[in-house]
CHARMM internal coordinates of N, CA and C (Angstrom, degrees):
IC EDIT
DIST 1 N 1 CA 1.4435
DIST 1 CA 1 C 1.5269
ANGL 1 N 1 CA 1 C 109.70
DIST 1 C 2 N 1.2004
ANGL 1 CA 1 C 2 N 101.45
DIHE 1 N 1 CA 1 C 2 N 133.71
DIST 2 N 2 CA 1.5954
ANGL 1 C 2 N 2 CA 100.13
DIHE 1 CA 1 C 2 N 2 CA 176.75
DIST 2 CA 2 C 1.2847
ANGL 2 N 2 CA 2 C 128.88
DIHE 1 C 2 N 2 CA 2 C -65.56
DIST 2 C 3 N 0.8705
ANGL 2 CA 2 C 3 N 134.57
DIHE 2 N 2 CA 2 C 3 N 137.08
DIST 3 N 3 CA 2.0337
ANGL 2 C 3 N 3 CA 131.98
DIHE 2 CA 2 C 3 N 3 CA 159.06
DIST 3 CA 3 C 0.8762
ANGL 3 N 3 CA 3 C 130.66
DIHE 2 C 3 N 3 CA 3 C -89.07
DIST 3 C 4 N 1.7687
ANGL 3 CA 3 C 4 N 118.63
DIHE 3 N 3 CA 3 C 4 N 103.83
DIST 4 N 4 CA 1.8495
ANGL 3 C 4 N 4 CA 115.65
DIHE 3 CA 3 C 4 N 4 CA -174.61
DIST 4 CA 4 C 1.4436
ANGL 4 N 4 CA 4 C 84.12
DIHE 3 C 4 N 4 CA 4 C -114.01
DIST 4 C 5 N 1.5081
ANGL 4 CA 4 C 5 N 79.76
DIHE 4 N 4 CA 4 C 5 N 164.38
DIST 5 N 5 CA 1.3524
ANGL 4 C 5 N 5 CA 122.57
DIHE 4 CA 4 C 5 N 5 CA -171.43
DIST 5 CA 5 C 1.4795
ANGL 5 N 5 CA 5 C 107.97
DIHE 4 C 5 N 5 CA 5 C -113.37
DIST 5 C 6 N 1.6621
ANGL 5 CA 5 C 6 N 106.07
DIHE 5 N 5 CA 5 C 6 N 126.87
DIST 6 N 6 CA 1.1081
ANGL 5 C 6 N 6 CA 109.35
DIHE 5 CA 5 C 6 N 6 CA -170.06
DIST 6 CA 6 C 1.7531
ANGL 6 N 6 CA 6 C 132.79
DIHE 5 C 6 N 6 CA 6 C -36.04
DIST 6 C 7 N 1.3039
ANGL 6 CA 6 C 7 N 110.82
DIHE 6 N 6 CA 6 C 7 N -44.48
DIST 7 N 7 CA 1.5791
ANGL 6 C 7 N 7 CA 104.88
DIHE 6 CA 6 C 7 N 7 CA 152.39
DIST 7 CA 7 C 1.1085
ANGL 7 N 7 CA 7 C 122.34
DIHE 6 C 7 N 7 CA 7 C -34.59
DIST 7 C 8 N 1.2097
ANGL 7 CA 7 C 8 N 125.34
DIHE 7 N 7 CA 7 C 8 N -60.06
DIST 8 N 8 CA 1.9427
ANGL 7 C 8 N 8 CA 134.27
DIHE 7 CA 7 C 8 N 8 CA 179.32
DIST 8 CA 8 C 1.6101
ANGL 8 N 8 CA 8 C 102.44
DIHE 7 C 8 N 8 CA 8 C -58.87
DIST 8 C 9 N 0.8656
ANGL 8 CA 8 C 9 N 128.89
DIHE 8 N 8 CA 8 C 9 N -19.78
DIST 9 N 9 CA 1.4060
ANGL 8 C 9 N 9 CA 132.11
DIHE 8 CA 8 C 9 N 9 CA 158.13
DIST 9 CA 9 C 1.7466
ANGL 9 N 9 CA 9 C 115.24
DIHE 8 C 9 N 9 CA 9 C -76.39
DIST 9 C 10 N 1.1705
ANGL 9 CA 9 C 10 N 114.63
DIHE 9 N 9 CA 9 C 10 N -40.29
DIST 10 N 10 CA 1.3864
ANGL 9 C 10 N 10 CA 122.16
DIHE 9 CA 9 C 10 N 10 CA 173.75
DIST 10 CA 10 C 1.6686
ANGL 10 N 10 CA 10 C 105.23
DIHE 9 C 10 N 10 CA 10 C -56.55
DIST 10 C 11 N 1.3379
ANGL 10 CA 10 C 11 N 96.85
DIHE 10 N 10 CA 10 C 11 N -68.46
DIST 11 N 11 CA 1.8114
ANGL 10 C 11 N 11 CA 123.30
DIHE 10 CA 10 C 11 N 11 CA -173.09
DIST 11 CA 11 C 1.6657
ANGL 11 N 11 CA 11 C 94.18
DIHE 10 C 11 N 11 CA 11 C -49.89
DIST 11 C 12 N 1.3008
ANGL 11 CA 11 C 12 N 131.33
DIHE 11 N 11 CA 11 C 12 N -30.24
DIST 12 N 12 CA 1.3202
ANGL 11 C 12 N 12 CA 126.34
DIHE 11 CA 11 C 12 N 12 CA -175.40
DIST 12 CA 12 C 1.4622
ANGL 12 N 12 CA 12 C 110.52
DIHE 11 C 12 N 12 CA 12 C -82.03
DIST 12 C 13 N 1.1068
ANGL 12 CA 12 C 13 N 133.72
DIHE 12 N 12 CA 12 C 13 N -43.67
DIST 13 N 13 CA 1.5707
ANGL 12 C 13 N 13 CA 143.24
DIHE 12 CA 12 C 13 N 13 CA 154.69
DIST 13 CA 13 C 1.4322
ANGL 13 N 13 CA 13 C 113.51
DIHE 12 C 13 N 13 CA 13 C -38.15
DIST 13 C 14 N 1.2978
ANGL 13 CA 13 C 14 N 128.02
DIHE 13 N 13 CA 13 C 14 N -64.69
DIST 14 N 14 CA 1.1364
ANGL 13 C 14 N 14 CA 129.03
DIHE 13 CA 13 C 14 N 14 CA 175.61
DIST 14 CA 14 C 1.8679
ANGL 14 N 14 CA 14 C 129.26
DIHE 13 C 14 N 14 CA 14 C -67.96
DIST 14 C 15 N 1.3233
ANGL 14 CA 14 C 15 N 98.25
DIHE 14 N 14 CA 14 C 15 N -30.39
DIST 15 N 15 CA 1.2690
ANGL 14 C 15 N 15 CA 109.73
DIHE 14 CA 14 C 15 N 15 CA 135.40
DIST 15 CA 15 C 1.7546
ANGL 15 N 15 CA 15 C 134.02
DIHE 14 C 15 N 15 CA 15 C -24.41
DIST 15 C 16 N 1.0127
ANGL 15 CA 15 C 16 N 81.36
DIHE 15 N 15 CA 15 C 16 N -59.49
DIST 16 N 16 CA 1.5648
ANGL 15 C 16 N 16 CA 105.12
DIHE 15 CA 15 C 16 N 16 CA -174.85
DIST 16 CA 16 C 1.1991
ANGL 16 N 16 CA 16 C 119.77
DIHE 15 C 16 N 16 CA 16 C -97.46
DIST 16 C 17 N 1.5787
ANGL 16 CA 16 C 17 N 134.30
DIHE 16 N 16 CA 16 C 17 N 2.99
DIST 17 N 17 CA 0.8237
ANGL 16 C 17 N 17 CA 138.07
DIHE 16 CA 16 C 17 N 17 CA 177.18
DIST 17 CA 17 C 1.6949
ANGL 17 N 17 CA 17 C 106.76
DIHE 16 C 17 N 17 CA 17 C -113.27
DIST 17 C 18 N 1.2228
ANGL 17 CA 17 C 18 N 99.99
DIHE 17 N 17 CA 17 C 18 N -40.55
DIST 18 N 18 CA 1.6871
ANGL 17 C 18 N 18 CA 128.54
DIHE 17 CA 17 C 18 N 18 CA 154.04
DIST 18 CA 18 C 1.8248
ANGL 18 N 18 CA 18 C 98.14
DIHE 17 C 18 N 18 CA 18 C -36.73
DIST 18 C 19 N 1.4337
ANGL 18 CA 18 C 19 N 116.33
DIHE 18 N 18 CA 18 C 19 N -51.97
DIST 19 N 19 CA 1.5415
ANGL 18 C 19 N 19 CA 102.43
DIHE 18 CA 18 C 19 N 19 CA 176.70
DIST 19 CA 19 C 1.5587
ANGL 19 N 19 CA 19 C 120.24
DIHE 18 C 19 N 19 CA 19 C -86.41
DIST 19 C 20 N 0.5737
ANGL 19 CA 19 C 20 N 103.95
DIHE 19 N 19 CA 19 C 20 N 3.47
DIST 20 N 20 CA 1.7366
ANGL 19 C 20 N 20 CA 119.97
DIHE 19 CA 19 C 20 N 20 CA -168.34
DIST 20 CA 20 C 1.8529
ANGL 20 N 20 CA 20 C 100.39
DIHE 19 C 20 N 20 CA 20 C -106.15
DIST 20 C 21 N 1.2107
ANGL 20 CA 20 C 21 N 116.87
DIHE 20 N 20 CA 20 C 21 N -28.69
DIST 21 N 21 CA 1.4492
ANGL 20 C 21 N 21 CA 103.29
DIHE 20 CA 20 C 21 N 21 CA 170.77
DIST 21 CA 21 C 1.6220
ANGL 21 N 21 CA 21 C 103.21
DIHE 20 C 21 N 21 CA 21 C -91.71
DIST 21 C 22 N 1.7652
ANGL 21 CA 21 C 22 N 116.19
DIHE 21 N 21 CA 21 C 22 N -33.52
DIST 22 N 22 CA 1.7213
ANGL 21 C 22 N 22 CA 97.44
DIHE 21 CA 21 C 22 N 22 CA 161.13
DIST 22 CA 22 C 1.7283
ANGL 22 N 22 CA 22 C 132.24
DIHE 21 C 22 N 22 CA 22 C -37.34
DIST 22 C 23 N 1.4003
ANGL 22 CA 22 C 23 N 112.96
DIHE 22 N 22 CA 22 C 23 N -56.20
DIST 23 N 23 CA 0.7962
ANGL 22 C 23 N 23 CA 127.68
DIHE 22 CA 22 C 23 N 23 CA 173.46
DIST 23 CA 23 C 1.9105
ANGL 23 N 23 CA 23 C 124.40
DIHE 22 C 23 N 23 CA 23 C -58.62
DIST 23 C 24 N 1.3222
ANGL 23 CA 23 C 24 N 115.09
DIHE 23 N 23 CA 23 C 24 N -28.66
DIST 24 N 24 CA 1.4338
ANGL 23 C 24 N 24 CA 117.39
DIHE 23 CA 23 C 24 N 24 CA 156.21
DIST 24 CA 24 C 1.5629
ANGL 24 N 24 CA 24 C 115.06
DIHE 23 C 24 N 24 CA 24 C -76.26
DIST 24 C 25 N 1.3523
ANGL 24 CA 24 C 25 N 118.19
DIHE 24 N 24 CA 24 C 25 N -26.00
DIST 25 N 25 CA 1.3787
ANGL 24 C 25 N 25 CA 105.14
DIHE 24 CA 24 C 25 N 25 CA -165.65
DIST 25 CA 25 C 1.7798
ANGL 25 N 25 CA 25 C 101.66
DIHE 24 C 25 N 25 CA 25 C -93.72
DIST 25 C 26 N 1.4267
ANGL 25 CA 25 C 26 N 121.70
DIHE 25 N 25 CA 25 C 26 N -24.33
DIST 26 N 26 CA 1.3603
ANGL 25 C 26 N 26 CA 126.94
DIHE 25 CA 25 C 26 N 26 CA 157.74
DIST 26 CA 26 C 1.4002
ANGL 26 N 26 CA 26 C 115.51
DIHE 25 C 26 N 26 CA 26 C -35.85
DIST 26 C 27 N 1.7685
ANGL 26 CA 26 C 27 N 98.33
DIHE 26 N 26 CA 26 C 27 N -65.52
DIST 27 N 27 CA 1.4988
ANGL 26 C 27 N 27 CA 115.58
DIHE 26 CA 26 C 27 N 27 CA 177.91
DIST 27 CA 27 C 2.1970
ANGL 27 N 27 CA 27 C 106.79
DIHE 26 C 27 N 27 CA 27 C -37.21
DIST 27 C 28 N 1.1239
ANGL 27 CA 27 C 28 N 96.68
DIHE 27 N 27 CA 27 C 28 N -72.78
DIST 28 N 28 CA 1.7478
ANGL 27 C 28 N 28 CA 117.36
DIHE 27 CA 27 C 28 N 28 CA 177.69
DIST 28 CA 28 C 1.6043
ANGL 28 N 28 CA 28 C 94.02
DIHE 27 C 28 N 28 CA 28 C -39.93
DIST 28 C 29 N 1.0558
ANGL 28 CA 28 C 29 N 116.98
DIHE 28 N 28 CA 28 C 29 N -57.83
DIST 29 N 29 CA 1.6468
ANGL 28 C 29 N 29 CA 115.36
DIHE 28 CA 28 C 29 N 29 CA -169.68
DIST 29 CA 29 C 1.5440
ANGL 29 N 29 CA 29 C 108.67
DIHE 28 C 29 N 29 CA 29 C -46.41
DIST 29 C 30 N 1.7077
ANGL 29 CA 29 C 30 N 100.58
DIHE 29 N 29 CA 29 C 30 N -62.22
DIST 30 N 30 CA 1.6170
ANGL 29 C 30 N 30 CA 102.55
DIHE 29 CA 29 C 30 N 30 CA 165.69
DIST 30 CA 30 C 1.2037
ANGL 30 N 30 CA 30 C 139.07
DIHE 29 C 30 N 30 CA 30 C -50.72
DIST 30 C 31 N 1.5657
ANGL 30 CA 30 C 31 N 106.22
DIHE 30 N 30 CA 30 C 31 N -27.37
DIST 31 N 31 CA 1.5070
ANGL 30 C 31 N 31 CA 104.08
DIHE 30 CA 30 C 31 N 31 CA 177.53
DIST 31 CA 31 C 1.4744
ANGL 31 N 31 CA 31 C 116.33
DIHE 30 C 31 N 31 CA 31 C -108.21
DIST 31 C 32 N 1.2392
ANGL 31 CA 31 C 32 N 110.25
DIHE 31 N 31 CA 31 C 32 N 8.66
DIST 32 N 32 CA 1.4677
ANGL 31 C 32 N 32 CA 110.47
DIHE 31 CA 31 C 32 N 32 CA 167.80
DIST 32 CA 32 C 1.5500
ANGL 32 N 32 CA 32 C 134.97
DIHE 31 C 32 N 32 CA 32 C -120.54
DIST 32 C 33 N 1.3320
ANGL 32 CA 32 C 33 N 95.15
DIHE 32 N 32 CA 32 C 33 N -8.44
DIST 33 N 33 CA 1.7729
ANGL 32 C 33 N 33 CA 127.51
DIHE 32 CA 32 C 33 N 33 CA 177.41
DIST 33 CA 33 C 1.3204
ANGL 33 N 33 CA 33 C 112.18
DIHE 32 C 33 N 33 CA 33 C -68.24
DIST 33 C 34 N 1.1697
ANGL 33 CA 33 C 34 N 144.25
DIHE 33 N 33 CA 33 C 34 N 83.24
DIST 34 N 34 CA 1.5376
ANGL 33 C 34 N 34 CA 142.71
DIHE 33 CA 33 C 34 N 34 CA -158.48
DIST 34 CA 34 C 1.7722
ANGL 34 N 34 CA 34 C 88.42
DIHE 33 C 34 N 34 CA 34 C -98.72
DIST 34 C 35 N 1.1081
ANGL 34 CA 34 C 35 N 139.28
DIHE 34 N 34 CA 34 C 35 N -22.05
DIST 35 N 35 CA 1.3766
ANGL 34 C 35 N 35 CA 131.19
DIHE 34 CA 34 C 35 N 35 CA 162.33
DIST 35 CA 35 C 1.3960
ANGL 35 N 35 CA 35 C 128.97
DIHE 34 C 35 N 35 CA 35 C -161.01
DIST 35 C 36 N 1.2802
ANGL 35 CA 35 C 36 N 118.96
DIHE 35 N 35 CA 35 C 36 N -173.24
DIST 36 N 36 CA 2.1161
ANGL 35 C 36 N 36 CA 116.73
DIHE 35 CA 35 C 36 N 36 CA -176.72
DIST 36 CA 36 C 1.8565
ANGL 36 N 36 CA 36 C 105.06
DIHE 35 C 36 N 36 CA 36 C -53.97
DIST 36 C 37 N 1.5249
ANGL 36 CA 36 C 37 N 88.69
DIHE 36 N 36 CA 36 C 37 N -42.63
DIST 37 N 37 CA 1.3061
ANGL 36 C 37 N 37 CA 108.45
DIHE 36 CA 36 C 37 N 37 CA -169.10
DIST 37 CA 37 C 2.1081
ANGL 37 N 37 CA 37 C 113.47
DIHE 36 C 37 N 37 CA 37 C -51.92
DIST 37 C 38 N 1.1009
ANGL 37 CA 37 C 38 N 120.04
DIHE 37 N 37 CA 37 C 38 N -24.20
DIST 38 N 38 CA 1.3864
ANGL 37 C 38 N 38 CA 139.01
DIHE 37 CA 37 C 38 N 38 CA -147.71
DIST 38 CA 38 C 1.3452
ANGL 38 N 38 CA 38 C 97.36
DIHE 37 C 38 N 38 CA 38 C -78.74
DIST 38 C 39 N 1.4431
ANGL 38 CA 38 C 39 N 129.50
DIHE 38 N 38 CA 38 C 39 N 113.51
DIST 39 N 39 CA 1.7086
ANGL 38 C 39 N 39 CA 127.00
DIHE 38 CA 38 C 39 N 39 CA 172.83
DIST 39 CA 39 C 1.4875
ANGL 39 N 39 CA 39 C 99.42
DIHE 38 C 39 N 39 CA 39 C -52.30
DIST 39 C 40 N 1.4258
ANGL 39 CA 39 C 40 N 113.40
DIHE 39 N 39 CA 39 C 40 N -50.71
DIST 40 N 40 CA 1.4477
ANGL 39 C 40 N 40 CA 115.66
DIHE 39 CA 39 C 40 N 40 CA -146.42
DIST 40 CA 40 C 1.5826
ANGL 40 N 40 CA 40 C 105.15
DIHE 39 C 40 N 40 CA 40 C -73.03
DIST 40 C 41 N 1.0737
ANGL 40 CA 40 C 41 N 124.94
DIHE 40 N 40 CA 40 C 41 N -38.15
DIST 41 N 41 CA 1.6636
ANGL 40 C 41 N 41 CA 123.75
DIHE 40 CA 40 C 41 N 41 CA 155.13
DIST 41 CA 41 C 1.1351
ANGL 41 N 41 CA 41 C 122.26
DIHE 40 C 41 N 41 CA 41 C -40.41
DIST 41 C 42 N 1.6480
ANGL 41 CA 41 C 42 N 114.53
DIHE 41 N 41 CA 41 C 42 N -65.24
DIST 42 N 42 CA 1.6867
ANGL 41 C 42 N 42 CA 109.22
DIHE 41 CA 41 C 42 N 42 CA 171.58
DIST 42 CA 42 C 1.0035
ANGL 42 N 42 CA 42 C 117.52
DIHE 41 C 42 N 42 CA 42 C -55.57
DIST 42 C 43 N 1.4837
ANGL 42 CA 42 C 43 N 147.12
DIHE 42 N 42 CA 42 C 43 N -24.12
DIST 43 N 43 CA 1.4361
ANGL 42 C 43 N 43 CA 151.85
DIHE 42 CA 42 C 43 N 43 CA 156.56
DIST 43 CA 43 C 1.0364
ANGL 43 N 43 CA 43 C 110.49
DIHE 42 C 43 N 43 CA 43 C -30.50
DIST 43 C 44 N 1.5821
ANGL 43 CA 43 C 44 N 116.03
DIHE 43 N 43 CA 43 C 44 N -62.35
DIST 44 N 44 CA 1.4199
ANGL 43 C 44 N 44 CA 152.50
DIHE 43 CA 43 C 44 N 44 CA -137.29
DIST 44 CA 44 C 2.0283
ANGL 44 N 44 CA 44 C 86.76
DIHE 43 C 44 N 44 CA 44 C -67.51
DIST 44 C 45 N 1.6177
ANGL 44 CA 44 C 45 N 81.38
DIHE 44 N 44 CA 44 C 45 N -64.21
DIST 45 N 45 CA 1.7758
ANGL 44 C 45 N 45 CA 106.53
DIHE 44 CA 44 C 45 N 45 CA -173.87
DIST 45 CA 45 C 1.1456
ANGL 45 N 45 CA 45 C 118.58
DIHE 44 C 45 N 45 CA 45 C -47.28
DIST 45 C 46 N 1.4633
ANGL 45 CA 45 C 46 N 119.77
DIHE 45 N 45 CA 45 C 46 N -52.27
DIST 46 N 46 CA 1.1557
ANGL 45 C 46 N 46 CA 139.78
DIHE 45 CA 45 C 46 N 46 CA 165.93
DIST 46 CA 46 C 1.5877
ANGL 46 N 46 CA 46 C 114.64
DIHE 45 C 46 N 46 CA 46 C -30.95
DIST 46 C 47 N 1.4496
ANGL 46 CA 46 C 47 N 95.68
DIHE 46 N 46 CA 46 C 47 N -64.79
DIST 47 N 47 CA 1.1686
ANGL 46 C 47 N 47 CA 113.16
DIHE 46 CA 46 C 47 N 47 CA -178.63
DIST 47 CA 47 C 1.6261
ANGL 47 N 47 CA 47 C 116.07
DIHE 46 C 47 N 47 CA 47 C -59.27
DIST 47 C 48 N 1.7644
ANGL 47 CA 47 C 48 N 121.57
DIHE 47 N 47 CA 47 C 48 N -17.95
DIST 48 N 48 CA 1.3388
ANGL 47 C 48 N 48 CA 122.09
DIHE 47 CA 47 C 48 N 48 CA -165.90
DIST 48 CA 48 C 2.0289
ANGL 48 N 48 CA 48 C 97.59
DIHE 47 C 48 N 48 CA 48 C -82.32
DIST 48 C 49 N 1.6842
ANGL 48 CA 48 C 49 N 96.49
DIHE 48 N 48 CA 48 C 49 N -28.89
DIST 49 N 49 CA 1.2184
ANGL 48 C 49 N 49 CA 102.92
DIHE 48 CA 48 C 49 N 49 CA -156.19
DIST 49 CA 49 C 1.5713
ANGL 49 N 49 CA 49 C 106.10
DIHE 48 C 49 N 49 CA 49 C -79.16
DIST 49 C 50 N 1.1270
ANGL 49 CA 49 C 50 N 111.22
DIHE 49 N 49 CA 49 C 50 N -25.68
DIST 50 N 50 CA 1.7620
ANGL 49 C 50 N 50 CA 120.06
DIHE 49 CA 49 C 50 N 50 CA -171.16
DIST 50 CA 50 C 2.0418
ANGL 50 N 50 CA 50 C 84.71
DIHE 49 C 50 N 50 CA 50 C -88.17
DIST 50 C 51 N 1.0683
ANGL 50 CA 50 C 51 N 144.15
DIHE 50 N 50 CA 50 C 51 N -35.54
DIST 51 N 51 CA 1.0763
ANGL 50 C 51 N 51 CA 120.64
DIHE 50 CA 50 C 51 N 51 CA -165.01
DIST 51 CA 51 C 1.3915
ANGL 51 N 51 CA 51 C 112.67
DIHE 50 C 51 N 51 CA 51 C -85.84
DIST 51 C 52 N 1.5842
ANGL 51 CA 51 C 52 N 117.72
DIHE 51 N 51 CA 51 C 52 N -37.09
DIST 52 N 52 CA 1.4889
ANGL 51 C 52 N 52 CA 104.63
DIHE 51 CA 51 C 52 N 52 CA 173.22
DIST 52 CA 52 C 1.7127
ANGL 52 N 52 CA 52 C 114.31
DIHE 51 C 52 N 52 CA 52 C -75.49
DIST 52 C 53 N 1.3893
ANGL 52 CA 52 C 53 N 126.74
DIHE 52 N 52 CA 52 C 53 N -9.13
DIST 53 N 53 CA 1.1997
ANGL 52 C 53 N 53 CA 123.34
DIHE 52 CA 52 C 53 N 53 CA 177.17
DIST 53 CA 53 C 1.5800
ANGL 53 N 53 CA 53 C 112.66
DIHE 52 C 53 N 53 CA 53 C -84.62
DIST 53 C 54 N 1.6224
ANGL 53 CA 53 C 54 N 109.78
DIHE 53 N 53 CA 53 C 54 N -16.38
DIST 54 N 54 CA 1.7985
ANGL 53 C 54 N 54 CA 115.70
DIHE 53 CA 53 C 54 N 54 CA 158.27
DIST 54 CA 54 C 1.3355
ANGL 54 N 54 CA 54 C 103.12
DIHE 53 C 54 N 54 CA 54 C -68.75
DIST 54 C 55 N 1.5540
ANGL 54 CA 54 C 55 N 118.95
DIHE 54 N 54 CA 54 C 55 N -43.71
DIST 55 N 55 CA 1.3365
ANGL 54 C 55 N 55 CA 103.34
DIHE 54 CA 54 C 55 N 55 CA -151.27
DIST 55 CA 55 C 2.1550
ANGL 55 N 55 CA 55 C 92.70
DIHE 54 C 55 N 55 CA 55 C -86.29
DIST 55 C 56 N 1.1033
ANGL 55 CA 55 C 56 N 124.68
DIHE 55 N 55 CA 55 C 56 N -9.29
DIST 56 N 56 CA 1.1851
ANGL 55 C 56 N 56 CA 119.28
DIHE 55 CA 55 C 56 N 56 CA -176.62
DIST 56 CA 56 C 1.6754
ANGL 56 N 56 CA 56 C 109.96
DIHE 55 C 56 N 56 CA 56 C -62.51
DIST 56 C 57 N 1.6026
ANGL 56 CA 56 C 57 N 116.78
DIHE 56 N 56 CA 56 C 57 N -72.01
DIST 57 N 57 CA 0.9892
ANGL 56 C 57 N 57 CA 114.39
DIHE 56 CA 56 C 57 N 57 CA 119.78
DIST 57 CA 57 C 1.6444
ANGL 57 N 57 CA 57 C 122.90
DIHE 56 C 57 N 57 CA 57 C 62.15
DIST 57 C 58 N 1.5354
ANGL 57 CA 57 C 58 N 89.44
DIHE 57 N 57 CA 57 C 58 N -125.75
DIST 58 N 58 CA 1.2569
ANGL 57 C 58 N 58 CA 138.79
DIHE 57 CA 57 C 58 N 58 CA -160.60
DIST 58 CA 58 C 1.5809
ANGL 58 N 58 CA 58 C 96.34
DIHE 57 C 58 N 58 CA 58 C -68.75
DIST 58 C 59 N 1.7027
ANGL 58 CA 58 C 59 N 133.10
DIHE 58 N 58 CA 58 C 59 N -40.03
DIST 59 N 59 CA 0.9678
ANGL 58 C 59 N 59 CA 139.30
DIHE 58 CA 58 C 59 N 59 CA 159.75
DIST 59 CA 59 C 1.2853
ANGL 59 N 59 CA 59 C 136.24
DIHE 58 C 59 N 59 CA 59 C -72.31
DIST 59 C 60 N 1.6385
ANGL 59 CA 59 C 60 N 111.58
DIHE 59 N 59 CA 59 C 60 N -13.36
DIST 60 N 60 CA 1.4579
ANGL 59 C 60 N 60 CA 113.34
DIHE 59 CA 59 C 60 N 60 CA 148.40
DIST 60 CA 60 C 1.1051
ANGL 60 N 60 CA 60 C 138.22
DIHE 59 C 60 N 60 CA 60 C -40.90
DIST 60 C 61 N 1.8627
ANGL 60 CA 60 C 61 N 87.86
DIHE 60 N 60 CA 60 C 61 N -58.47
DIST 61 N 61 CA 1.4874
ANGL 60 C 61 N 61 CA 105.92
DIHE 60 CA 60 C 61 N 61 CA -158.53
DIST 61 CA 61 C 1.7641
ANGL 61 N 61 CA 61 C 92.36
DIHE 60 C 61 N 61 CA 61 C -97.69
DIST 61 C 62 N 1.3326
ANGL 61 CA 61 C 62 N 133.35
DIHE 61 N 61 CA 61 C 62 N -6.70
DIST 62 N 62 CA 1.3766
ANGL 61 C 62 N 62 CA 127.04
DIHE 61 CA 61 C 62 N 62 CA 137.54
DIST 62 CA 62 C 1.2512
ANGL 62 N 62 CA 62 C 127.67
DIHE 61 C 62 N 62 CA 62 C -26.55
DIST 62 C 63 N 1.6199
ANGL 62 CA 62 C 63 N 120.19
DIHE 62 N 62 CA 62 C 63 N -61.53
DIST 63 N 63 CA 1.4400
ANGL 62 C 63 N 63 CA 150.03
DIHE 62 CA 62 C 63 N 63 CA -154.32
DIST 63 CA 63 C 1.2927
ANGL 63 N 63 CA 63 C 95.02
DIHE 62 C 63 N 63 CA 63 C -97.58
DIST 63 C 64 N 1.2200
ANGL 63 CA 63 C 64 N 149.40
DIHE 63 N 63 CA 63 C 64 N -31.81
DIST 64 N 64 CA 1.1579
ANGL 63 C 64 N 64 CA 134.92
DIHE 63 CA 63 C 64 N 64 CA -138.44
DIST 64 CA 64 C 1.9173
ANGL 64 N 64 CA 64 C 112.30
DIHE 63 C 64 N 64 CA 64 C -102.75
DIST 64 C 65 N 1.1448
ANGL 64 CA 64 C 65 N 139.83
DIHE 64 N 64 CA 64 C 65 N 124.09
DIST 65 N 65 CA 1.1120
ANGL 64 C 65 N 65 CA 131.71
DIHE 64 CA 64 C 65 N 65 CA 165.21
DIST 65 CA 65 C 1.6981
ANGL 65 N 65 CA 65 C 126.43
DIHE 64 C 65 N 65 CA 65 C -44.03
DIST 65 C 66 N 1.1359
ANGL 65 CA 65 C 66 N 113.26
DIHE 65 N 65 CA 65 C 66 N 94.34
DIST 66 N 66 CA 1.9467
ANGL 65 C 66 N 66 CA 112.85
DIHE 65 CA 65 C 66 N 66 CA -170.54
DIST 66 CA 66 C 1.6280
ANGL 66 N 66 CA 66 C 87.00
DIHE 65 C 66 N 66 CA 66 C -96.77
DIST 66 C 67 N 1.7607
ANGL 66 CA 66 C 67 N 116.98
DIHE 66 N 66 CA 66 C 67 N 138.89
DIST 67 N 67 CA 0.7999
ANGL 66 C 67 N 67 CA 122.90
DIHE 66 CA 66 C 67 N 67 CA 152.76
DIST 67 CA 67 C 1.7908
ANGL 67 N 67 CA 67 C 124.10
DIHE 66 C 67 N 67 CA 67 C -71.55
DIST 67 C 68 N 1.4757
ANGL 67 CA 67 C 68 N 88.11
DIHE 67 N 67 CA 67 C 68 N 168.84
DIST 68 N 68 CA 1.6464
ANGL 67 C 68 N 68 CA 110.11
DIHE 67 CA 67 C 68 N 68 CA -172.45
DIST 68 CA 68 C 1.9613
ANGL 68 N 68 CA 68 C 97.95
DIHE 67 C 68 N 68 CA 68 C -46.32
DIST 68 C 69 N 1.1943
ANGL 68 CA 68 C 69 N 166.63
DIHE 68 N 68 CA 68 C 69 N 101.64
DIST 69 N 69 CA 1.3058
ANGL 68 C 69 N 69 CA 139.05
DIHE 68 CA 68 C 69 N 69 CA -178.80
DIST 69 CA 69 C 1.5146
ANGL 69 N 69 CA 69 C 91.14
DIHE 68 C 69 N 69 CA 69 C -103.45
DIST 69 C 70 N 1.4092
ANGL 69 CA 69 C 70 N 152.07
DIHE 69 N 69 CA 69 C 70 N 57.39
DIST 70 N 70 CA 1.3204
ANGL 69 C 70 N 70 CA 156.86
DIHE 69 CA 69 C 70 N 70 CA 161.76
DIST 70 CA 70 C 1.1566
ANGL 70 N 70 CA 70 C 106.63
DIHE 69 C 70 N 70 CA 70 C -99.57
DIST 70 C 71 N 1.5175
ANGL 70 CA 70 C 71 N 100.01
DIHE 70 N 70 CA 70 C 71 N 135.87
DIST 71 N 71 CA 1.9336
ANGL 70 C 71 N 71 CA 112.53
DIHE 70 CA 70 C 71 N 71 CA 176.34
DIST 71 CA 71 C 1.3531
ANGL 71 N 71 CA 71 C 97.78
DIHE 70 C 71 N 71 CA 71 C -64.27
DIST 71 C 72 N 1.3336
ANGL 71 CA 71 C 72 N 119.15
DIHE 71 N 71 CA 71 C 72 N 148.14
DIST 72 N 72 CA 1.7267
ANGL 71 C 72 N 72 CA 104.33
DIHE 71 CA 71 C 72 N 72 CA 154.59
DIST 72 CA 72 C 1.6821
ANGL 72 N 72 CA 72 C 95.95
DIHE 71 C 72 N 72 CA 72 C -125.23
DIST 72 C 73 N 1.1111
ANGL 72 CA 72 C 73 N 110.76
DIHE 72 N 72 CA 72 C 73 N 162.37
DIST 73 N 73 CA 1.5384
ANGL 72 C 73 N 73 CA 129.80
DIHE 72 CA 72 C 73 N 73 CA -164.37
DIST 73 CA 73 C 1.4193
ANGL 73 N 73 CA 73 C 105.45
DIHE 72 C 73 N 73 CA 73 C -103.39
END
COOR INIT
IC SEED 1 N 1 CA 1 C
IC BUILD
């Protein structure tokens, strides 16, 4: 079983919340994008692509086993 560390628990939330605003701002893209031409869509898009690539991310290093990096004496 793995051992996270409360940050990696943090980083996993935000993660996930990180996908959950992709998925609204997709939504907005669709319903407000009247064509290719539309800034506010490509914004929209823009915006879908930077949030699941935070939340990709952010769920690695969630998931991921980090060793101990503490001096010990």
């Amino acid at each position: 079983m793995k051992q996270r560390r409360p940050f990696q628990k943090v980083l996993m939330v935000i993660a996930f919340i990180s996908y959950f605003s992709a998925i609204l701002c997709g939504g907005a893209a669709f319903y407000f994008g009247e064509g290719s031409q539309d800034p506010i869509a490509a914004s929209l898009m823009a915006s879908v692509v930077f949030f699941v690539g935070v939340g990709i991310v952010l769920q690695v290093i969630g998931s991921s086993n980090l060793p101990n990096l503490k001096f010990e004496k």
